[in-house]
Structure formats: C-alpha cells, structure tokens
C-alpha positions in Angstrom: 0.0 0.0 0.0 1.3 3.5 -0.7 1.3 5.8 2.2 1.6 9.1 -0.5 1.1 9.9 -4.2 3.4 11.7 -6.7 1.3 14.7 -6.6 1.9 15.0 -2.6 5.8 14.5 -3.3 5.2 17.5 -6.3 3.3 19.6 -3.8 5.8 19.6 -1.1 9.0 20.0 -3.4 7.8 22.1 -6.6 7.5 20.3 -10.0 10.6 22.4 -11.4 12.9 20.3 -8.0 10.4 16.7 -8.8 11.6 17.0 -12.4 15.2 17.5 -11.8 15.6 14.8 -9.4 13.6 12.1 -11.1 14.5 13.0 -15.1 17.2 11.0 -16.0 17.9 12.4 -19.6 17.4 15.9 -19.0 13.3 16.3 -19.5 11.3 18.8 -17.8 8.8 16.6 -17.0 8.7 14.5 -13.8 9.5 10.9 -14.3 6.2 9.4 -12.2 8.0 6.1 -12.7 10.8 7.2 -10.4 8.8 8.9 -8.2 6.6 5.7 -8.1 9.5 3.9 -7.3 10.7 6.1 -4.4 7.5 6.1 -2.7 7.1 2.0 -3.0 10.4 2.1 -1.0 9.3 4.8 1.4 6.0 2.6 1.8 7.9 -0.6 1.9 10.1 1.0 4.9 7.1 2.1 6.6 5.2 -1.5 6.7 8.9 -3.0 7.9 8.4 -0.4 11.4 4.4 -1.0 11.4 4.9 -4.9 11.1 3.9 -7.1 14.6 2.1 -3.6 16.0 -0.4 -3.5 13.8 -2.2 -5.4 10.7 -0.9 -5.0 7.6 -2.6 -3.7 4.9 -4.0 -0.7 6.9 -7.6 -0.1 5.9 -7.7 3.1 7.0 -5.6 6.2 6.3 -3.1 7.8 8.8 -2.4 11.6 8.0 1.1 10.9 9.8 1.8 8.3 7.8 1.0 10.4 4.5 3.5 13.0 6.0 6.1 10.0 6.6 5.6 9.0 3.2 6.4 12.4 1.3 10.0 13.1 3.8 11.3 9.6 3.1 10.5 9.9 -0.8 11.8 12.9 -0.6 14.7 12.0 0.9 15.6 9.0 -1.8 15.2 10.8 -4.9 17.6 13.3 -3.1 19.9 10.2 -2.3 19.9 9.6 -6.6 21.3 12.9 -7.6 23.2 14.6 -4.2 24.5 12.2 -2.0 27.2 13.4 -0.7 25.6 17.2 -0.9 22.5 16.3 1.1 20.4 19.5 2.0 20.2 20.0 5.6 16.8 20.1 6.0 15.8 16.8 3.6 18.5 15.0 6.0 16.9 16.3 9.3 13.2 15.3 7.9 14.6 11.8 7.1 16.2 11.4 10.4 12.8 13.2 11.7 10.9 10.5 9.9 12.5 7.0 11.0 12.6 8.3 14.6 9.0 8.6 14.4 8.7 5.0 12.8 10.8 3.7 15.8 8.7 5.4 18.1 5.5 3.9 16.5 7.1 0.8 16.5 7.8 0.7 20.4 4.1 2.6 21.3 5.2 5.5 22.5 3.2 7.3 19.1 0.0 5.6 18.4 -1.3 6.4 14.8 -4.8 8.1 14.6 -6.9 8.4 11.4 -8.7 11.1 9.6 -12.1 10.3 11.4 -10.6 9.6 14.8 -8.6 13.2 14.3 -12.1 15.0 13.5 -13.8 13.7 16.3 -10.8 14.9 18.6 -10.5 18.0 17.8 -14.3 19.0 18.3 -13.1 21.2 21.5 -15.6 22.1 23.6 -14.0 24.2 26.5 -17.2 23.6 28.9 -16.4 20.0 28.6 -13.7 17.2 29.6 -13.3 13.9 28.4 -11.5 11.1 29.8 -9.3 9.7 27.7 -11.5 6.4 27.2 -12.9 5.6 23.4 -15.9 4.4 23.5 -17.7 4.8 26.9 -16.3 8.0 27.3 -18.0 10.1 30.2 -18.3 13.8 30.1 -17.7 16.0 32.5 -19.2 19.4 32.8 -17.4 22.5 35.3 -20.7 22.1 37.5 -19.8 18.6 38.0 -15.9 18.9 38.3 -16.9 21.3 40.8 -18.3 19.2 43.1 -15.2 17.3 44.1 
C-alpha cells in the first residue's frame, strides 16, 4: 500500500525540483516512474516499522503516515542525484521521519486516522473527556466542581 502519491511529493518540493531529481535524460517533466518507485520504497520501509504492531494492509488512512511518506521519498530521490551534498533540512526530515517509525514501532506514538482526528478536535471548552474511546464520560465544570 502507498502511504503518499506523486502529486503529494510535487506539492511539497515544486515540479521544477520533482523534475530535476527524477528526469534522468534531462526532460522537464517528472518521471512518475521514479517517483513511483521512491514512494514503494518509502511505503515498503514504513510496513517493515508497522509490522507485529499493527495489521498490515492498513484499511484506514493515517495523516502521519501520508507526512512519513512524502519526507522519506523525498529523501531518496535526493539520495539519486546529491549524495554526498545532502540538503540539511531533507537530511533532518529523514532522520525526523525514521525516529517517528521507531517510536510507533515501540508505542510511544500511536497512529490516529482522519475520522478519529475530526472527532478529537471537536473542543468544547465547557467539557472534559477522559481519555476512554468508546464509553467515554463527560464531565461538565458544574460537576468537576463538586469534588
């Protein structure tokens, strides 16, 4: 499964930079075959962390994941043309990126999706949740005052 799609890798670089690092005879067009390729080994990288935590294929779609994706793509079609002239900042978002796996991988970063993100980040200030799922109990101030 592919975490990201050449047009999030072209949206995060510039399709002037995607061309350059995927066209291999000098085009101006972006080589979605390289790209493609780059993002099956970022996704490929990503299932090896996810592996024994959770199910493989994912079902349901993790923003974080997406955002994984694009750096470590990133990252290798960098890796083809400047290897030894890295940019500081791809280098940083791929170390940024596998620390994040390895933290995922050990539980200290649980992945949410899209739905469980929108229902989160309803904030009402009058309110507080536990931080159950499905039986959660609210809690209004006039109650919290009571203890």
């Amino acid at each position: 499964m592919a975490y990201c799609t050449v047009e999030d890798i072209e949206l995060q670089t510039s399709t002037p930079t995607l061309s350059q690092l995927t066209s291999d005879e000098g085009q101006e067009a972006v080589n979605c075959d390289v790209a493609q390729e780059s993002i099956l080994y970022a996704s490929t990288l990503i299932d090896g962390y996810l592996r024994g935590r959770y199910s493989l294929p994912l079902n349901i779609h993790f923003p974080l994941l997406r955002i994984l994706c694009i750096d470590l793509s990133i990252h290798r079609l960098y890796s083809r043309r400047m290897r030894n002239e890295m940019p500081e900042v791809i280098e940083n978002n791929y170390k940024n990126a596998i620390q994040t796996l390895k933290d995922i991988q050990k539980g200290a970063i649980t992945l949410e999706s899209e739905n469980e993100l929108l229902e989160s980040s309803s904030f009402n200030p009058d309110e507080y949740r536990t931080n159950k799922k499905i039986i959660d109990k609210l809690f209004g101030k006039n109650k919290l005052n009571e203890y």
